[in-house]
C-alpha positions in Angstrom: -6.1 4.7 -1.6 -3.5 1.5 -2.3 -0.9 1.1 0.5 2.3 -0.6 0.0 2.4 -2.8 3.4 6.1 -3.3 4.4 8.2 0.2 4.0 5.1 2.3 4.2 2.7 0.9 6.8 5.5 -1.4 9.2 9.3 -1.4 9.2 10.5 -3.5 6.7 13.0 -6.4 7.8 12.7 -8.7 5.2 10.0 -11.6 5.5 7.8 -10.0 8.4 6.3 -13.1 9.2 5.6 -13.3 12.8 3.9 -9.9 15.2 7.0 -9.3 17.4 8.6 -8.4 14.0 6.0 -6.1 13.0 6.8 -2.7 13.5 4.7 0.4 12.6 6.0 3.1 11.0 6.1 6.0 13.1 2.9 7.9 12.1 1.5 5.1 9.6 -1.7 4.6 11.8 -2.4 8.5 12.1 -1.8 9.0 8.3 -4.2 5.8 7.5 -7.2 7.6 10.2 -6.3 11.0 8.4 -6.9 9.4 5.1 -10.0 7.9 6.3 -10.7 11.1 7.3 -10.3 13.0 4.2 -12.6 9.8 2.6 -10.4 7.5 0.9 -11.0 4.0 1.2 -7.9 2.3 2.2 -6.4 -1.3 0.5 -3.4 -2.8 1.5 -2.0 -4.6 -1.5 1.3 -6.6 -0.5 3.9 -9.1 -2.3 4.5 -11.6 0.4 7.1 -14.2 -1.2 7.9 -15.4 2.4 5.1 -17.4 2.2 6.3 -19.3 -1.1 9.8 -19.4 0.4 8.9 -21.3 3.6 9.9 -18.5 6.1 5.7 -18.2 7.0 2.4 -19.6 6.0 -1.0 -18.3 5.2 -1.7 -18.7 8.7 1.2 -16.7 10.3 0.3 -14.1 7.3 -3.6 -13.7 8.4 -2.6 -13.4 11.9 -0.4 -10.6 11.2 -3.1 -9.0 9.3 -5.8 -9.5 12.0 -3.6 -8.0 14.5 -2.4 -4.8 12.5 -6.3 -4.5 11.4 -7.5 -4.5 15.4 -4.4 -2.3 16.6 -5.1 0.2 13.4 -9.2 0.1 14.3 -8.1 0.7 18.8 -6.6 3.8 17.2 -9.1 4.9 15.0 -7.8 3.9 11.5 -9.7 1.8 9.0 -8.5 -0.4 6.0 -11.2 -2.0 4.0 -9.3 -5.2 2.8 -6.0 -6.1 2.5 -4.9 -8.1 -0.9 -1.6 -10.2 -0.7 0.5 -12.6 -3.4 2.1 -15.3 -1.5 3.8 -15.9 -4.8 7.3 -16.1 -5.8 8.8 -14.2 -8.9 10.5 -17.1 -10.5 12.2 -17.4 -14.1 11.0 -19.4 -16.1 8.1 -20.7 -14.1 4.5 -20.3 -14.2 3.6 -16.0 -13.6 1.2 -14.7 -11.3 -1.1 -12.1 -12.5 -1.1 -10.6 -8.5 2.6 -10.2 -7.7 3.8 -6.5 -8.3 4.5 -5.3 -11.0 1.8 -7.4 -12.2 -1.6 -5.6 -11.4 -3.8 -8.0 -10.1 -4.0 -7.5 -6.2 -5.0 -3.5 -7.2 -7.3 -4.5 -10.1 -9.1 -6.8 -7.5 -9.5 -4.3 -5.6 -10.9 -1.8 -8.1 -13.7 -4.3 -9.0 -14.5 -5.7 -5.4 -14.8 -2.3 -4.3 -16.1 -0.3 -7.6 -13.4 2.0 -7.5 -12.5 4.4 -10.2 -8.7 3.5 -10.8 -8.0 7.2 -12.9 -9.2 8.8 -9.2 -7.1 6.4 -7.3 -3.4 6.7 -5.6 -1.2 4.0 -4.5 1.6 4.4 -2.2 4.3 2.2 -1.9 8.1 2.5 -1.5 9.5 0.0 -4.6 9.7 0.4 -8.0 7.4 -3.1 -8.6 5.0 -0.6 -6.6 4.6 2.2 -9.0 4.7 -0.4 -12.0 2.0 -1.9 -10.6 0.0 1.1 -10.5 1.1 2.4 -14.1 -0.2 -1.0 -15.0 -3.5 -0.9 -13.0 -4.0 2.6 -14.7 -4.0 4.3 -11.0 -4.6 8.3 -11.5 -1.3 9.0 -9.4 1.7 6.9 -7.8 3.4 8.0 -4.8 7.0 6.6 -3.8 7.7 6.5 0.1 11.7 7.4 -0.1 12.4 7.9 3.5 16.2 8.2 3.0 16.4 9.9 -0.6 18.0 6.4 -1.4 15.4 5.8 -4.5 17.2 5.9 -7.7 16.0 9.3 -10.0 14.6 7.1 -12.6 12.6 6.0 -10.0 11.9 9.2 -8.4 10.8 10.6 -12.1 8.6 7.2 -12.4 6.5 8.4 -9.2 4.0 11.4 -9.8 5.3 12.4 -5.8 7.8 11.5 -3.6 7.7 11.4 0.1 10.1 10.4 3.1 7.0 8.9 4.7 3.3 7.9 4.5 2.5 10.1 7.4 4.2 13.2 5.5 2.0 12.3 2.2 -1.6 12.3 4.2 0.0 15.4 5.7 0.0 16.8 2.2 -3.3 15.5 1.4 -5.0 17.6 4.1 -3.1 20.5 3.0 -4.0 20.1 -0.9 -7.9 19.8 -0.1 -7.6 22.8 2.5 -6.1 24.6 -0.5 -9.9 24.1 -2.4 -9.1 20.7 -3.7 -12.6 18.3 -3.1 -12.0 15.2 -0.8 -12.7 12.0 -2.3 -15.8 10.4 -2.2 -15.8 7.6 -0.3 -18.0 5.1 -2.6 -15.9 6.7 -5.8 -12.5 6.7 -4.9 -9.6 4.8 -3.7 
């Protein structure tokens, strides 16, 4: 399981680069211990151009992360690494192979953990999200569209929509208590 970070795990406010503005979304953390749950593995793969626009550093980046990893693990939730692109999407300059739509963060992923990408799902709530996947050959793409504000190309790009990541784990439980078979955990992102 790929997560999107900002707009599917925390509020997203632009540039999230210190804790205080680091907001869960309301059910994120049950929806990632629910997912855990049902045996996905969990990566976070995020695009964090604050870092290559001065507004943070590494630093202030891996703080974050430690402190959303601990307060996810006190409530029982579990991500097994999270992937992010400082980089900035710049014309004419030098390209990143990590920065969404490119699919480097998620192919990393795939070969660090031995992932099967065709049994994989990534959830994110941009457009650069589900190209990334498309590109990574990911088995399904899920848009977070929490106001019905994505465009319908979009939408139709997406193999689901949902208003939130809580209500897609929520549909995850319901689709393997319909006979469906839960990921294996060593098999299946």
């Amino acid at each position: 399981m790929f997560l999107d970070r900002d707009g599917v795990i925390n509020v997203d406010f632009g540039y999230v680069g210190t804790w205080d503005r680091f907001i869960f979304v309301p059910g994120a953390v049950e929806a990632i211990k629910v997912l855990n749950d049902l045996g996905y593995r969990v990566i976070v793969v995020t695009n964090q151009s604050g870092i290559a626009r001065g507004y943070f550093n590494k630093a202030a980046f891996a703080t974050i992360t430690a402190r959303m990893l601990s307060t996810m693990g006190e409530q029982g939730a579990r991500v097994d690494a999270v992937y992010g692109c400082p980089h900035l999407l710049t014309s004419g300059g030098p390209a990143c192979n990590c920065r969404k739509p490119a699919p480097g963060m998620i192919l990393a992923g795939i070969a660090d953990y031995e992932v099967s990408a065709v049994d994989s799902v990534l959830v994110g709530d941009k457009s650069s999200d589900i190209e990334a996947a498309k590109a990574a050959g990911i088995g399904r793409s899920v848009l977070v569209a929490p106001h019905s504000q994505s465009c319908e190309a979009l939408q139709a790009a997406a193999d689901q929509v949902v208003p939130t990541l809580a209500a897609f784990a929520a549909s995850e439980t319901t689709r393997f208590s319909w006979g469906d078979h839960p990921p294996k955990a060593t098999s299946q992102v």
